[in-house]
N, C-alpha and C positions, 0 to 999 in steps of 0.2 A: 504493500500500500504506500500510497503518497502521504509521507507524514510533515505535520509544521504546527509549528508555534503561533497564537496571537500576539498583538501588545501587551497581553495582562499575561503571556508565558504559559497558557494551558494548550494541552497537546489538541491536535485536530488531525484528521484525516481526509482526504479525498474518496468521496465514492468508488469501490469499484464494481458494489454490486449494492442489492439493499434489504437485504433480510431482516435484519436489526432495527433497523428505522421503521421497516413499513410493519414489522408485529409489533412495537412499543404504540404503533399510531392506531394500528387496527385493535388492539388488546384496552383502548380507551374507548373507540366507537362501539364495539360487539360488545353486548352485554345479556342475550337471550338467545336460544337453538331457535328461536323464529327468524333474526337475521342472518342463518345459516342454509347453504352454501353461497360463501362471499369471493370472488375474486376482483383484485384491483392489477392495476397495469401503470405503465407508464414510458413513455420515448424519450429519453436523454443520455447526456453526455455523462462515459464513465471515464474512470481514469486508473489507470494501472501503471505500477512503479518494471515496466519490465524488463528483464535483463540484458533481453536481447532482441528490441522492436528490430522486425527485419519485413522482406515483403510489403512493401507499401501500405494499404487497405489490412494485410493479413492479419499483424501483428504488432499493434500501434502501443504509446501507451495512453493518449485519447482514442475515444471513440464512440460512436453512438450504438446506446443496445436502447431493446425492449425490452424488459424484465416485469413480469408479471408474479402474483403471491395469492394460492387459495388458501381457503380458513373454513372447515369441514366439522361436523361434527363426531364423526368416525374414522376410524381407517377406511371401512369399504365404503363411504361415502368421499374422503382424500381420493382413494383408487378412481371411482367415476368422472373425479375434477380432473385426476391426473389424465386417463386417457381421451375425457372431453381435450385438453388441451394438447395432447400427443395429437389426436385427429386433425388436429386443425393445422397443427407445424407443418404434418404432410401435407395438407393440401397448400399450404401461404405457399411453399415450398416448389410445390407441382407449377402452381399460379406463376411462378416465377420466372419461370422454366428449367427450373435446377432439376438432376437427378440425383437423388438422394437417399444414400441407406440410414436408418434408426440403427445404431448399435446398441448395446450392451456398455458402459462405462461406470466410472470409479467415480465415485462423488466427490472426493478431494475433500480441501477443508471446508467447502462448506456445507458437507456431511450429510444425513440423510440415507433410508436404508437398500431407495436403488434408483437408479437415474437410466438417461438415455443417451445419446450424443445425435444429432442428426448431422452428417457426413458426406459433404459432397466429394465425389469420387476426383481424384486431380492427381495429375506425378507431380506437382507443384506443391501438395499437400505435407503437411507439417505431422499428422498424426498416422501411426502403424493400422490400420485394421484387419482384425484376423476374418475369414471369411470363409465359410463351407457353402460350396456352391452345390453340393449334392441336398442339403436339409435345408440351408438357407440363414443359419446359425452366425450371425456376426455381433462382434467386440470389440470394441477399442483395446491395442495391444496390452494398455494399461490393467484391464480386467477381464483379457483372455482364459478362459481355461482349455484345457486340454487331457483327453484321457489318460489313465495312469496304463503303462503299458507291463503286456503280461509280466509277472516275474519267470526269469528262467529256470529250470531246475539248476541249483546250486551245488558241485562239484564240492566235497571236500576242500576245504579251505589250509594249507600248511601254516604252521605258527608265525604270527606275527614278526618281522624283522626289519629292526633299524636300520637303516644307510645314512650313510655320510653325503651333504650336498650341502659344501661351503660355497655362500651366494648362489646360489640354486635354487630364485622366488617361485619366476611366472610361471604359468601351465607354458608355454610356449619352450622355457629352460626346461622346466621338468618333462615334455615329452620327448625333447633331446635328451638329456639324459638317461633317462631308464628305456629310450629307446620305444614306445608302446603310443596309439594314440589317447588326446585328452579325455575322454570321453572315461577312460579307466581312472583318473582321479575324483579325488572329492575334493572342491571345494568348501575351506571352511571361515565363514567370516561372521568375522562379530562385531554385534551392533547393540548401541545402546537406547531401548525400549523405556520410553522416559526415565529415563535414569538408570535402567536395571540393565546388566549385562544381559547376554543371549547368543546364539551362537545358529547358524543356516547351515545348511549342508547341500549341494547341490553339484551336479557332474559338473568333470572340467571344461567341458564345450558347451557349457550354458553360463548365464546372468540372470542372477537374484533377481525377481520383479518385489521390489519394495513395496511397491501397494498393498499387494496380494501379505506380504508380510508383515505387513503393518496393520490389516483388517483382521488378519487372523491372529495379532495377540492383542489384539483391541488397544491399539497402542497412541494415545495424542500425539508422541514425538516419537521417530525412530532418526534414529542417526548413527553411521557407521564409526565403531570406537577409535578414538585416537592411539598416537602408539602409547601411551602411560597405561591407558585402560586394557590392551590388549596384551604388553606384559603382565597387568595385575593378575588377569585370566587364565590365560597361558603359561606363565612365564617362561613365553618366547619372543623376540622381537616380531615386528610386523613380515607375514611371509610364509610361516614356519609353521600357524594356527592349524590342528588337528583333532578330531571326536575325540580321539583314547583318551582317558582322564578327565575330561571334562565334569564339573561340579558344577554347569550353569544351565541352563534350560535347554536340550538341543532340538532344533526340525531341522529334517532332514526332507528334501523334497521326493515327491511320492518314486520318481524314477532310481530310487536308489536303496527303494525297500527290498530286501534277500539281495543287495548286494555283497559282494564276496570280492578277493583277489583286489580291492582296490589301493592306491596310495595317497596320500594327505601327509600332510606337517605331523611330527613329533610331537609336538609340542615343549622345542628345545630348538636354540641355535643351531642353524647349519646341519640340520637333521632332519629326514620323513622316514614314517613306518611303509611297507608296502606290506602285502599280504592281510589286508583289514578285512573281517567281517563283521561289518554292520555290527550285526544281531547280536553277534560275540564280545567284540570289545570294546563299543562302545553305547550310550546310554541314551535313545533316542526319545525323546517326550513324546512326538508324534510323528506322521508323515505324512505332508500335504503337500498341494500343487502349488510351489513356490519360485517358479524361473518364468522369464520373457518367453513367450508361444511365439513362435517362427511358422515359415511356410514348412511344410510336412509333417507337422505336431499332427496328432488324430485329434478328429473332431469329438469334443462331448458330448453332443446331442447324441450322432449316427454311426459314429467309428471311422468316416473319413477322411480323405487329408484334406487338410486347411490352406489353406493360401494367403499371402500377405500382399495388402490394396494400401493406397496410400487418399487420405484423405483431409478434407477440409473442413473444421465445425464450425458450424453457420448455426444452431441451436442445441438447446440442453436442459432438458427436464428432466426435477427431484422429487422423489417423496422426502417429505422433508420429517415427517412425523410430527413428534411434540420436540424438537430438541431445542426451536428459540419461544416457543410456546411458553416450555419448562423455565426457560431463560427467567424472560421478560413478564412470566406469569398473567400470560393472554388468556383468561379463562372465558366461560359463559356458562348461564344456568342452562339444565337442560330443564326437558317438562316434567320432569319433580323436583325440581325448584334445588337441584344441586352441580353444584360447580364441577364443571368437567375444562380440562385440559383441551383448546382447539389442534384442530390435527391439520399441518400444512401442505401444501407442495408447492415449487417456486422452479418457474421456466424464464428460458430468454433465449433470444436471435439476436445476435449480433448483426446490426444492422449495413454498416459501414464492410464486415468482412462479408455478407451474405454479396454483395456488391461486387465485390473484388474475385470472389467465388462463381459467379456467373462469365466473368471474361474469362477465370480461368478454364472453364467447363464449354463455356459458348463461343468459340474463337476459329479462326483458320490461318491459313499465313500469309492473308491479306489483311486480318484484322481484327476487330471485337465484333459478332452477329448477338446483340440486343433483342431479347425477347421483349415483343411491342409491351409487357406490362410493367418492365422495368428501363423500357430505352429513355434518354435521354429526350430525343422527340421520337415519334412515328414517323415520320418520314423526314427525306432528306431530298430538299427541291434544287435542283441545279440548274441554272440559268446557263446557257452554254454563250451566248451573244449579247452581253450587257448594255452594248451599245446601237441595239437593235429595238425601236420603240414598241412594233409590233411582238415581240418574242416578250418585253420585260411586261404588257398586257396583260400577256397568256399566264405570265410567271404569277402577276399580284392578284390576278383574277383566279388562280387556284391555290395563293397561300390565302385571302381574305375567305374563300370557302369552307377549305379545309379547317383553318384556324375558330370560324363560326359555326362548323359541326363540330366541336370539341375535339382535333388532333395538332400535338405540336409539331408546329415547322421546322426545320431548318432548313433556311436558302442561301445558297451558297453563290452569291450576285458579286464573285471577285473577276477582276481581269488575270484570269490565269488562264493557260492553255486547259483546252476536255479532257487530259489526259490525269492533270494535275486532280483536277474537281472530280474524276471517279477512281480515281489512289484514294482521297482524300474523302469522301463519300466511303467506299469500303474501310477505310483506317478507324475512323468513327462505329460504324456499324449499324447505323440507323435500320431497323426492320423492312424499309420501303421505299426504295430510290425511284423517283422521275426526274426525268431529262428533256426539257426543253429549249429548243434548239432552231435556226431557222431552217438548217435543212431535214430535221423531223418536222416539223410542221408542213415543210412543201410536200412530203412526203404522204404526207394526213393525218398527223396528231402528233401525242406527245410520249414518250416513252417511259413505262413501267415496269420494274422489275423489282421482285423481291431480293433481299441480300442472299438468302441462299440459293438464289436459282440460280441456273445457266442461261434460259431463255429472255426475251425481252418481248413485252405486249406492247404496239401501237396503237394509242387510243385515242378518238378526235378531241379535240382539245375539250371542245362542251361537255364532253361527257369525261374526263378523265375526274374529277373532283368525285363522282357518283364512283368509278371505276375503285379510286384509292378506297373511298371512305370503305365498299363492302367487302375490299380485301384486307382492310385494319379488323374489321368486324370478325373475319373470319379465324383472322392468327387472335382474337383476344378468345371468342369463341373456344378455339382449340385447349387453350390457357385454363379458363373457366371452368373447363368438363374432365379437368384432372382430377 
């Protein structure tokens, strides 16, 4: 968050979302299960302190969102507000002309006990998503799962044995050395769980998914231990971290249950055990699905492979439950005159990247193509003869039309070569280009063509304004019945 002082020195923040504000505000108006179910909304500028705005539009640290707040009497009446407003994302969405998958996603800090992400599909896109094209199963990589794969049968295990490996950290040194790939070690890294030590386990050719780590020891802060804290645990420097011995809380991720024959850290300098079995010798709390899902993970739904899509969040809906409810002590009576906890959910569309999300989606290598309910204008009028009395007529007599049946112009009345004005025309991407011209006219009309066509329609000039207007009607149409 954006933080600062006033003149009288008390802290203040910048919006960057508004949970807190709008249940303190609602939690004074709502006072009875008759003003139940309430949702408020609102269009403004937020502001985020971010580390790394990049992408234009993408990833600002102003910006304009909608952010809206329901106030339920129930969970399963929360649930109804919830996917009243999931329905409607997809169609604003459809309306827009975006294609758009709902995933599955992590709620982050502003918590709540399941959210969605709406994702437009883009290589430009910033977020991983995991994607079974056989069931149809998608998640933001942050809150992917994936099935736990069979266990093998387990071979007799030989006894445990130390090696020596002075400066021999990364999985990369260690599969040079013992010669075997990563996949045969364990990963052991410890983190500190608001405070408390802990310890992950995971094969050497994967990465910890924090989230999923962080949900599953119901943790406010996790943070990976610095080196004092990981001597204190181990007493081994950073590198070295191994199961055997361990006195701290361990998960081990599910791919690594009846594991046998692997190696990890001693838990000693310049030392690893190889020959670890799990089960054997060391002390596993439990075993969950705790690593980054990649393309070829099995799917949880259906058992098949997963694929990884790269995408754009343009929306995001929470149940938020009672948790600023509980806060801010938003109650209401119900109809036995007793105070119940309201139950929330809280959506938004970033408005400014939903924007930037459509050129990246709606484009060719001529330019941006505008779907007419988010263009700029509907059309784009080019004057090809400015110095033509009769041509600039024809021009003001179909922008004063157009413009009096409710479509925006733009007429392009520069002295530039036609070549420049339909570069420049496509660059833009106006939904609906005419061309008026003296030697279209001699010809017998005016020329119309949509941006993504190939073809061009000749139309007499009188009638070309009727011509535009029922082919605007037609792409909004199309729009509409998404």
């Amino acid at each position: 968050m954006f933080k600062l002082k006033d003149r009288a020195d008390r802290l203040m923040t910048l919006g960057p979302t508004h949970e807190e504000v709008v249940t303190e505000l609602l939690g004074g108006e709502i006072s009875s299960y008759r003003q139940l179910p309430c949702t408020v909304y609102q269009i403004q500028t937020k502001f985020r302190d971010e580390i790394r705005p990049r992408f234009g539009l993408m990833r600002a640290k102003e910006f304009i969102m909608k952010d809206a707040y329901s106030f339920d009497t129930s969970l399963e009446a929360a649930d109804a507000s919830y996917q009243a407003m999931y329905d409607a994302y997809v169609r604003i969405f459809a309306r827009c002309g975006l294609k758009v998958r709902a995933v599955e996603a992590d709620t982050g800090d502003i918590g709540g006990k399941w959210s969605h992400e709406f994702m437009v599909l883009a290589d430009s896109g910033e977020d991983g998503i995991i994607d079974c094209p056989a069931c149809g199963y998608a998640a933001n990589q942050e809150r992917a799962e994936r099935a736990a794969a069979a266990a093998a049968a387990a071979a007799p295990c030989p006894a445990i044995e130390e090696v020596a490996t002075p400066d021999v950290r990364t999985i990369d040194d260690l599969a040079s050395f013992f010669l075997c790939p990563a996949d045969r070690f364990v990963k052991t890294l410890i983190y500190l769980a608001d405070g408390k030590p802990v310890a992950a386990l995971i094969p050497g050719d994967r990465d910890l998914n924090e989230h999923k780590f962080k949900r599953l020891l119901g943790a406010r802060r996790l943070e990976l231990a610095d080196e004092s804290a990981v001597r204190k645990v181990t007493g081994a420097p950073v590198g070295f971290a191994g199961p055997v011995g361990l006195t701290i809380p361990v998960y081990a991720d599910h791919a690594l249950r009846g594991a046998t024959g692997r190696i990890s850290g001693a838990n000693k300098a310049d030392a690893h055990f190889r020959n670890i079995d799990l089960a054997r010798d060391a002390a596993v709390t439990a075993f969950e699905d705790l690593v980054i899902v990649g393309p070829g993970d099995t799917c949880p739904r259906c058992g098949q492979t997963l694929q990884l899509k790269r995408g754009i969040e343009v929306g995001h809906v929470f149940k938020l439950g009672t948790k600023y409810s509980e806060a801010f002590e938003a109650r209401y009576l119900n109809d036995k005159g007793q105070n119940e906890l309201m139950v929330m959910g809280c959506y938004g569309i970033g408005v400014t990247r939903t924007l930037q999300a459509v050129v990246e989606q709606s484009r060719d290598a001529d330019g941006i193509i505008w779907p007419i309910s988010v263009a700029p204008a509907a059309v784009s009028l080019l004057l090809l003869d400015p110095k033509d009395p009769a041509v600039c007529a024809v021009v003001d007599a179909i922008e004063r039309d157009l413009q009096a049946r409710g479509l925006d112009v733009l007429t392009d009345d520069r002295e530039e070569r036609p070549g420049v004005k339909f570069k420049d025309a496509d660059l833009v991407g106006c939904p609906i280009r005419v061309v008026v011209g003296a030697k279209g006219l001699a010809k017998g009309g005016v020329e119309i063509k949509l941006r993504t066509a190939k073809t061009v329609d000749l139309v007499p000039a009188d009638k070309a304004a009727d011509a535009i207007v029922s082919l605007a009607n037609e792409l909004s149409a199309t729009l509409q019945n998404q």
